[in-house]
MOPAC internal coordinates of N, CA, C and O (Angstrom, degrees):
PM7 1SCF
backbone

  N    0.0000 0     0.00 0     0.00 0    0    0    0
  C    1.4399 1     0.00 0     0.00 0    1    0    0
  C    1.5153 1   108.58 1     0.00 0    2    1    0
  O    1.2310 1   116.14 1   -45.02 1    3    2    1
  N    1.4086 1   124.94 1   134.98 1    3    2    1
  C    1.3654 1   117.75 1  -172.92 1    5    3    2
  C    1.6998 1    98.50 1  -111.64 1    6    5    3
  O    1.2310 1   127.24 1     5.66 1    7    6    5
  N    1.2066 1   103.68 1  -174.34 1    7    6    5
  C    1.4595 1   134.15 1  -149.26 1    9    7    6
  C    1.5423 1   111.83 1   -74.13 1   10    9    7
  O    1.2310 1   131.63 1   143.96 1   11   10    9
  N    1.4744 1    95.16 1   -36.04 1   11   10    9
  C    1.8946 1   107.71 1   166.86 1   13   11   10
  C    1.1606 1   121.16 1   -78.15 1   14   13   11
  O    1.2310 1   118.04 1   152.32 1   15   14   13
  N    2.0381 1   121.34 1   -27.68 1   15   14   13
  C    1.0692 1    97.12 1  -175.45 1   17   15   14
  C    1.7172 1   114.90 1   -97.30 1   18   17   15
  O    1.2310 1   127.93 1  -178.72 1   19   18   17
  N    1.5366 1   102.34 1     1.28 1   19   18   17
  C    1.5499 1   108.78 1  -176.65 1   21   19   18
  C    2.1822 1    92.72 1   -73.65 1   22   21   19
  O    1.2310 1   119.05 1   141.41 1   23   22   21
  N    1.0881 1   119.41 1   -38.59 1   23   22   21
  C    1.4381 1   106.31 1   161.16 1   25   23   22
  C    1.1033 1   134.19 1   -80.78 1   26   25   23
  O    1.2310 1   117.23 1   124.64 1   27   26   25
  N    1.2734 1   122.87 1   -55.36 1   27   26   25
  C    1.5361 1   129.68 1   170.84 1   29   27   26
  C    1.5105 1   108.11 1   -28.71 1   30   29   27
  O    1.2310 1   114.42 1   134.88 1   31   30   29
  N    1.3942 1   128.18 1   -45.12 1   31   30   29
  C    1.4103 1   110.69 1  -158.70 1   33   31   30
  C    1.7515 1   101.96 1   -92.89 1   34   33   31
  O    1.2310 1   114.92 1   158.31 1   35   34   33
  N    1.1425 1   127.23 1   -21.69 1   35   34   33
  C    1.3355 1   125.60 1  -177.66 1   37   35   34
  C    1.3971 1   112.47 1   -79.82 1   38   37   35
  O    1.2310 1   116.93 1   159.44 1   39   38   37
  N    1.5885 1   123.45 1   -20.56 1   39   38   37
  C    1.1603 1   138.07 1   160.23 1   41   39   38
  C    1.4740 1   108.94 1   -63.61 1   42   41   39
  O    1.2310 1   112.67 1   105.53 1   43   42   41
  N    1.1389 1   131.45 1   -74.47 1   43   42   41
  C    1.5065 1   136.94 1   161.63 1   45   43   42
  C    1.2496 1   128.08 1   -14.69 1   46   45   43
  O    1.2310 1   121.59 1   135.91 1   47   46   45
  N    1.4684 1   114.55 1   -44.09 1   47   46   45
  C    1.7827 1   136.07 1   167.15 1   49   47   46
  C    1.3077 1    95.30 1   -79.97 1   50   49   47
  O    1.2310 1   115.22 1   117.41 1   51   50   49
  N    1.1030 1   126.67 1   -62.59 1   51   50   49
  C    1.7101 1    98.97 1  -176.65 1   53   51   50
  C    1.8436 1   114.01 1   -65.71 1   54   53   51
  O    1.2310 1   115.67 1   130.55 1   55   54   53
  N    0.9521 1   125.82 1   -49.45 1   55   54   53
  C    1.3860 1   127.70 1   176.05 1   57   55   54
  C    1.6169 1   102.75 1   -40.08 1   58   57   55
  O    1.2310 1   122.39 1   128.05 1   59   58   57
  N    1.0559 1   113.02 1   -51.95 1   59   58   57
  C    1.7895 1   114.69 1  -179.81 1   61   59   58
  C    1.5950 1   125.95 1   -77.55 1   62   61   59
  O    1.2310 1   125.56 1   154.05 1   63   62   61
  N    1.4404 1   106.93 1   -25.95 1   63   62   61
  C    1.4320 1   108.98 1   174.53 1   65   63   62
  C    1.5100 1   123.30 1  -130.05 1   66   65   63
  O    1.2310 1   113.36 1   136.09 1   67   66   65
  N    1.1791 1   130.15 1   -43.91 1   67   66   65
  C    1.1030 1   148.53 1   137.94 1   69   67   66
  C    1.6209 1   111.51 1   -14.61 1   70   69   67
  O    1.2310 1   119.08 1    94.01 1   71   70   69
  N    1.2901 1   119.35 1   -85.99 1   71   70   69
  C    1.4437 1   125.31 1  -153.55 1   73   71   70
  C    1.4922 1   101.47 1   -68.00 1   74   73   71
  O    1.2310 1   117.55 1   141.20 1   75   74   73
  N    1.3413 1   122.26 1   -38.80 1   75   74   73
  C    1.3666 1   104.23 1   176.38 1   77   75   74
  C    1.3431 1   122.67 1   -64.21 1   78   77   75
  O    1.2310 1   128.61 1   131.52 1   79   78   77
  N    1.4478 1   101.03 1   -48.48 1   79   78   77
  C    1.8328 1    98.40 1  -162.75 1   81   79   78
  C    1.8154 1   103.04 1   -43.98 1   82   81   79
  O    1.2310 1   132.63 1   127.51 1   83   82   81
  N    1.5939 1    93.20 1   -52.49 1   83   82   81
  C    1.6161 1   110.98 1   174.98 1   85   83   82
  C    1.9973 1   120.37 1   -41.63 1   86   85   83
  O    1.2310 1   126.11 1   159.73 1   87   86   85
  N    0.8782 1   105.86 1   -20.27 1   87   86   85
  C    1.7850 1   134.15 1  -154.05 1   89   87   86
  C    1.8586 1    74.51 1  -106.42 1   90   89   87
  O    1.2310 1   116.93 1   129.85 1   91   90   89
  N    1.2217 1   123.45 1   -50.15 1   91   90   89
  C    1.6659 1   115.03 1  -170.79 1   93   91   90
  C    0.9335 1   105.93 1   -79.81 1   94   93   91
  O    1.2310 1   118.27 1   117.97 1   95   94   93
  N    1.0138 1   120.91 1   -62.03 1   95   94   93
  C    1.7689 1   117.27 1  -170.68 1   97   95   94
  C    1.3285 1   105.27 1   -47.41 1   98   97   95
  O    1.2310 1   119.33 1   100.82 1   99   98   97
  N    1.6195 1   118.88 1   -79.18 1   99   98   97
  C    1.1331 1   117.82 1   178.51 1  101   99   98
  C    1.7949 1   121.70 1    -8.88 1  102  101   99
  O    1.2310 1   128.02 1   119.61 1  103  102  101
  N    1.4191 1   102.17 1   -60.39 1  103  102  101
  C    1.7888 1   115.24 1   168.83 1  105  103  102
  C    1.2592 1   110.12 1   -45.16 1  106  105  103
  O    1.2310 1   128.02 1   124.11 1  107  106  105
  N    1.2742 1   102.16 1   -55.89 1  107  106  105
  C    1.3034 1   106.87 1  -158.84 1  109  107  106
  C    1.7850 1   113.80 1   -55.08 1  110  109  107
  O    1.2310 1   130.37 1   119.09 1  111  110  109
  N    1.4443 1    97.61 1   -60.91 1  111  110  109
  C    1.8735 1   105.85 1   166.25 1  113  111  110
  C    1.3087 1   123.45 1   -51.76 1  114  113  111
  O    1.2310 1   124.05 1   169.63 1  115  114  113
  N    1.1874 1   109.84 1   -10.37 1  115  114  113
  C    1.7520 1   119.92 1  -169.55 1  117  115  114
  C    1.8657 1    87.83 1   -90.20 1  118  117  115
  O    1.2310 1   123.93 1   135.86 1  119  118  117
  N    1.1705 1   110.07 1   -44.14 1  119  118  117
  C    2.0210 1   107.06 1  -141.63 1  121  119  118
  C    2.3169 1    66.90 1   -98.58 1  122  121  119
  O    1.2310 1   107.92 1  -168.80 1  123  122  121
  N    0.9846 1   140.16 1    11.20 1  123  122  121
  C    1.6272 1   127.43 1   175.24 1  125  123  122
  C    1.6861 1    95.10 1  -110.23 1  126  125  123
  O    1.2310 1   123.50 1   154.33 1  127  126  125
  N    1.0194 1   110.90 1   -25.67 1  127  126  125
  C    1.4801 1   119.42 1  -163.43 1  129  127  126
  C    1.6902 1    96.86 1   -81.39 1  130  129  127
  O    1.2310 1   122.08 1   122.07 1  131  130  129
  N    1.1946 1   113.62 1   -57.93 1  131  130  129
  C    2.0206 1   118.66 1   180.00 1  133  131  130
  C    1.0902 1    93.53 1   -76.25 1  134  133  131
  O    1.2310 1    92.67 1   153.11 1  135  134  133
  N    1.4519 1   164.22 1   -26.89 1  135  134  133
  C    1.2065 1   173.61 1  -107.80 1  137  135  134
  C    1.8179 1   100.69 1  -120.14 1  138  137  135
  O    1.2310 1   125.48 1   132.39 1  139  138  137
  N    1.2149 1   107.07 1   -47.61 1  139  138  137
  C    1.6234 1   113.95 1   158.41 1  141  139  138
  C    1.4654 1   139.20 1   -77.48 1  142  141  139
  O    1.2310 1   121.53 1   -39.70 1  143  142  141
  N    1.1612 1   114.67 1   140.30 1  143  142  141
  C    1.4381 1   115.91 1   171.78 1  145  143  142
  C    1.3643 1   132.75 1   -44.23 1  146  145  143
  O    1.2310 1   116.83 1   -64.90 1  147  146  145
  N    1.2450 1   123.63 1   115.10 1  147  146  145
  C    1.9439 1    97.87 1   167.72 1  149  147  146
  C    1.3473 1   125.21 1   -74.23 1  150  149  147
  O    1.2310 1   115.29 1     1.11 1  151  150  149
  N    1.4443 1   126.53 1  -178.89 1  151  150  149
  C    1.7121 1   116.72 1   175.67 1  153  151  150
  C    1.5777 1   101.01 1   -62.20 1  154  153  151
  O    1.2310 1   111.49 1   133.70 1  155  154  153
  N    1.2135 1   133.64 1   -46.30 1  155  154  153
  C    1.4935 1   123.30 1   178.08 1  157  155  154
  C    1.4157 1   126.75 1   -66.10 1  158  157  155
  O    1.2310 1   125.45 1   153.17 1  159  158  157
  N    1.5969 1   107.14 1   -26.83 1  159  158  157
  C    1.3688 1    89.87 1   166.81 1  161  159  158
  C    1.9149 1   114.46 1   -81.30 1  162  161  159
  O    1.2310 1   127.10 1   139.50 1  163  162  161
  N    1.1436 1   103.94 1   -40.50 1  163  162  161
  C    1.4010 1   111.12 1  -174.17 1  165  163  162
  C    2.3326 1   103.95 1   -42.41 1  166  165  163
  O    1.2310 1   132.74 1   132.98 1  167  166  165
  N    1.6307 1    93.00 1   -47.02 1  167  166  165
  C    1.4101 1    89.05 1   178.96 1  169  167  166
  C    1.3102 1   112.35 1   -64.18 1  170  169  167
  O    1.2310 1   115.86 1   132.95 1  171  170  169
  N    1.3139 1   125.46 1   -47.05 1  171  170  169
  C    1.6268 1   135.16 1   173.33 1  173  171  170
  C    1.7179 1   119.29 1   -38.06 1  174  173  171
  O    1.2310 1   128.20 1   144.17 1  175  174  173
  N    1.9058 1   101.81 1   -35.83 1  175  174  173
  C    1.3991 1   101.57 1   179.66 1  177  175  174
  C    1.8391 1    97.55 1   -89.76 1  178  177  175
  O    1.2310 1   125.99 1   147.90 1  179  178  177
  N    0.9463 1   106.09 1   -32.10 1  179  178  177
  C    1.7642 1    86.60 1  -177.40 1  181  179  178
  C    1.4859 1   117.37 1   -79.03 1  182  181  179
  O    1.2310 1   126.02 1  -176.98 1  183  182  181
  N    1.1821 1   106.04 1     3.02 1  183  182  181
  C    1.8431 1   105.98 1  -172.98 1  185  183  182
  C    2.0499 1    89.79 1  -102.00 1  186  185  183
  O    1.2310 1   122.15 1   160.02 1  187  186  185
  N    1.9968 1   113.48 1   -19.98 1  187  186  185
  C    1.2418 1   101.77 1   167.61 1  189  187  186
  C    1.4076 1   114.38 1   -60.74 1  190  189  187
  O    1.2310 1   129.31 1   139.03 1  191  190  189
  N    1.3567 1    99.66 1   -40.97 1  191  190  189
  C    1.9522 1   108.94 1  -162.16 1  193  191  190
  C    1.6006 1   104.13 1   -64.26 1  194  193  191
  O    1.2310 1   113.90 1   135.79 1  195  194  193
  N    1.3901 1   129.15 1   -44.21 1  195  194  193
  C    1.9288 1   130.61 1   176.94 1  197  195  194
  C    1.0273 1   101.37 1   -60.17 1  198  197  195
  O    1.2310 1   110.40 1   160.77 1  199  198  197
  N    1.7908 1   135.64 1   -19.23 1  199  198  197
  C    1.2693 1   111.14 1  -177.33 1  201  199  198
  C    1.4043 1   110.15 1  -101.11 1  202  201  199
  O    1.2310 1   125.74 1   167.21 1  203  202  201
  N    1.2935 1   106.57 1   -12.79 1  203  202  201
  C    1.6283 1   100.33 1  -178.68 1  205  203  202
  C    1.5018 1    97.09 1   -95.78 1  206  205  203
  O    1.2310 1   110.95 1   158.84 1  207  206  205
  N    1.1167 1   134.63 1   -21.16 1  207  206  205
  C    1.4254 1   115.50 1   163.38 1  209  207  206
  C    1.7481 1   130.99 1   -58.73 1  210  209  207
  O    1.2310 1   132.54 1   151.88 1  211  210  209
  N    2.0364 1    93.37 1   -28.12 1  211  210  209
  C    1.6328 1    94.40 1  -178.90 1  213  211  210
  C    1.7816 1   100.65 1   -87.83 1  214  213  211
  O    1.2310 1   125.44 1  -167.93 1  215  214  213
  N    1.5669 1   107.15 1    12.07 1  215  214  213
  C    1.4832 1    91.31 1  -173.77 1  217  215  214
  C    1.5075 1    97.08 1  -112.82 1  218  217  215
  O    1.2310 1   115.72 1  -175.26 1  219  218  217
  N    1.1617 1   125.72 1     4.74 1  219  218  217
  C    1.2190 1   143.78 1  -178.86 1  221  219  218
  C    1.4066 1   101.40 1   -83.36 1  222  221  219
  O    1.2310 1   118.22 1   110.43 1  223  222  221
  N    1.4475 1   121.00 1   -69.57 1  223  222  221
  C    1.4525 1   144.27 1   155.24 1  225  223  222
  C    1.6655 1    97.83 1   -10.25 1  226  225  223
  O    1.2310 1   129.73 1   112.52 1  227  226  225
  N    1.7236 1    98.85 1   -67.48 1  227  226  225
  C    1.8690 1    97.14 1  -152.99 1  229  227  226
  C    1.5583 1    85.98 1   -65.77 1  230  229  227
  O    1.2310 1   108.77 1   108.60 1  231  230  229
  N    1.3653 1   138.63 1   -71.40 1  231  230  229
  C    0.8841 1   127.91 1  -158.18 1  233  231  230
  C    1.6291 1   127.66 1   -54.53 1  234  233  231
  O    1.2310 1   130.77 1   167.66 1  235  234  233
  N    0.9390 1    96.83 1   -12.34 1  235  234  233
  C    2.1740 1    97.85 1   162.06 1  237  235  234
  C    1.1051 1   114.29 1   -76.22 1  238  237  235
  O    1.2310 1   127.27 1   135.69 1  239  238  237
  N    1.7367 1   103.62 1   -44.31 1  239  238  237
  C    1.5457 1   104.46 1   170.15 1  241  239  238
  C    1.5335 1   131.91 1   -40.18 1  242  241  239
  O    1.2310 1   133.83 1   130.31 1  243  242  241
  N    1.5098 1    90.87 1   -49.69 1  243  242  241
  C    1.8019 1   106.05 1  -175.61 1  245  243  242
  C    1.5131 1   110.96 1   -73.38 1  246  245  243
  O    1.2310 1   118.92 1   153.13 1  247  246  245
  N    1.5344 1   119.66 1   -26.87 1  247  246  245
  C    0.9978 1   114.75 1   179.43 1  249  247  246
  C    1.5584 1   112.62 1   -84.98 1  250  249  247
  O    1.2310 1   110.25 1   159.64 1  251  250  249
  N    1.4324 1   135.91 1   -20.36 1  251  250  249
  C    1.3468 1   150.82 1   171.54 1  253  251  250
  C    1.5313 1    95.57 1   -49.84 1  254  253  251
  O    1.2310 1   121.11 1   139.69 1  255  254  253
  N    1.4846 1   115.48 1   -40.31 1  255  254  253
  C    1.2196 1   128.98 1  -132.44 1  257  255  254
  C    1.6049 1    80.67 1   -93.18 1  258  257  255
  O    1.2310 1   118.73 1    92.45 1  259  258  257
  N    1.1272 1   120.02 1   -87.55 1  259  258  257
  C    1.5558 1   122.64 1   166.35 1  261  259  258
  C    1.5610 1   115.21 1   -28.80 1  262  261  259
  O    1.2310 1   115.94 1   162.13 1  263  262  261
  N    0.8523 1   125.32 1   -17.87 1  263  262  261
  C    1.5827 1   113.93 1   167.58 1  265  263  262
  C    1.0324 1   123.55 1   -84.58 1  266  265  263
  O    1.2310 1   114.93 1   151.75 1  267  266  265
  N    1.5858 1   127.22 1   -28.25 1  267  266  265
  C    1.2161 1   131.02 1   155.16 1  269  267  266
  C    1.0327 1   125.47 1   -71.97 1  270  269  267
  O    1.2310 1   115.06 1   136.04 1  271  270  269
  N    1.7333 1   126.97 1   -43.96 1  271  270  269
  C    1.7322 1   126.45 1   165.37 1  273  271  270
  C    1.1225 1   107.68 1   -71.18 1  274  273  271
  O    1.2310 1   102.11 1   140.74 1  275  274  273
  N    1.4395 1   150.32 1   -39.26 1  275  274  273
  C    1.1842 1   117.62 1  -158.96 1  277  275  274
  C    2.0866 1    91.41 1  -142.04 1  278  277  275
  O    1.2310 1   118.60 1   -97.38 1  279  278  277
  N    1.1345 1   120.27 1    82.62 1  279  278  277
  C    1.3236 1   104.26 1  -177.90 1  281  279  278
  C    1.4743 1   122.05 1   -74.38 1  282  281  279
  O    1.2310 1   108.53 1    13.55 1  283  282  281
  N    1.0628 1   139.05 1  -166.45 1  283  282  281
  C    1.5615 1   136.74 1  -125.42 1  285  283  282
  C    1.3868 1   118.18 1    -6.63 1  286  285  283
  O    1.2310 1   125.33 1  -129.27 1  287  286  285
  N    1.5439 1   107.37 1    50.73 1  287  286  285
  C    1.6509 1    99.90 1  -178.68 1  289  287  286
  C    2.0854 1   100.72 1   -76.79 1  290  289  287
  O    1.2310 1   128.89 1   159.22 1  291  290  289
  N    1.3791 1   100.47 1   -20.78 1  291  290  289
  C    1.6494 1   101.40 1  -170.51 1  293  291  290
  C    1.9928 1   105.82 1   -55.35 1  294  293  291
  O    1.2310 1   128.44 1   146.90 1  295  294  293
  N    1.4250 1   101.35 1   -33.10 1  295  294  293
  C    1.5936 1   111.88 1  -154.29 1  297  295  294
  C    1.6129 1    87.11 1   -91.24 1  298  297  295
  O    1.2310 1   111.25 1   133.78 1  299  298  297
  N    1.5719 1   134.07 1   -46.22 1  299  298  297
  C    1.1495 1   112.56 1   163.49 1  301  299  298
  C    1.5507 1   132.15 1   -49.98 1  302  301  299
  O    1.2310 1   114.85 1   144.20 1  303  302  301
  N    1.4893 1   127.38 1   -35.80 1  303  302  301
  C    1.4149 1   135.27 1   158.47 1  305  303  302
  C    1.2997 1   101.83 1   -58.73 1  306  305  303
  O    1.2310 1   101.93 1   135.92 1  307  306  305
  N    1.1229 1   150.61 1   -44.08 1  307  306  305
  C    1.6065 1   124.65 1  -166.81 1  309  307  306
  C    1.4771 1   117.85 1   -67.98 1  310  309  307
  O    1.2310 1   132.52 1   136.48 1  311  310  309
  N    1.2936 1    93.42 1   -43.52 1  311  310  309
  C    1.6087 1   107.87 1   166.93 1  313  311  310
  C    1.3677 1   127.13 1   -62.04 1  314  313  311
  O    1.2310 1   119.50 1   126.66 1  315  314  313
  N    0.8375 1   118.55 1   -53.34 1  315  314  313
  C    1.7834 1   124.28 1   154.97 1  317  315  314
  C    1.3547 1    96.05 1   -38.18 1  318  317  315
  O    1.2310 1   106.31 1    84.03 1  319  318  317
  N    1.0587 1   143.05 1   -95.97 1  319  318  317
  C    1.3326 1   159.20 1  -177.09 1  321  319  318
  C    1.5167 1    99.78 1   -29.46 1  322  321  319
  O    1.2310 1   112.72 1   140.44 1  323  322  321
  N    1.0527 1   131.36 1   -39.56 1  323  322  321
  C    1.4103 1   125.92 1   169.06 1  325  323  322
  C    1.8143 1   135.47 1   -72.34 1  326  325  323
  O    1.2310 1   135.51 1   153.23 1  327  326  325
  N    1.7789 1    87.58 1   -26.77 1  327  326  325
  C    2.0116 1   101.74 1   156.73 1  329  327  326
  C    0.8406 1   138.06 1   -90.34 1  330  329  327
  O    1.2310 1   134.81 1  -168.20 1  331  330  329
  N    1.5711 1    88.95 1    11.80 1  331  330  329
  C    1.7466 1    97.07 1   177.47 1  333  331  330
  C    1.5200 1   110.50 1  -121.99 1  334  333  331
  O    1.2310 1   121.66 1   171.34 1  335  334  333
  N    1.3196 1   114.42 1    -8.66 1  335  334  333
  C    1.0512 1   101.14 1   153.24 1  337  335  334
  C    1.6021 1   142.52 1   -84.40 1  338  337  335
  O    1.2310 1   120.10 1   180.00 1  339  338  337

């Protein structure tokens, strides 16, 4: 047996079986690892969610508000909204 094939072939088995699985995982922990939130983003998304809840809030308000001053304002917007499309 000579000198290339005592390397060549153990190189070959890893190149063929070895390096990928290794080549996956690796990915794999990488794309689970960014895949999570940090503490700043996690705070960043809950300071999104209080504001869309108080904008949720204003906007019932305004619309409460328009139902009493000006009612069928909803049936005038659909229609508008319908000549323009």
């Amino acid at each position: 047996m000579d000198v290339l094939t005592v390397f060549f072939v153990p190189v070959v088995l890893f190149v063929l079986f070895v390096a990928p699985v290794w080549l996956l995982l690796h990915y794999r922990s990488k794309r689970q690892a960014g895949a999570s939130l940090s503490a700043e983003e996690r705070r960043e998304l809950e300071d999104l969610a209080v504001q869309a809840e108080r904008m949720l809030d204003r906007i019932e308000t305004l619309e409460s508000i328009l139902d009493s001053e000006t009612p069928g304002w909803r049936e005038r917007m659909r229609t508008a909204e319908y000549r323009h499309e």
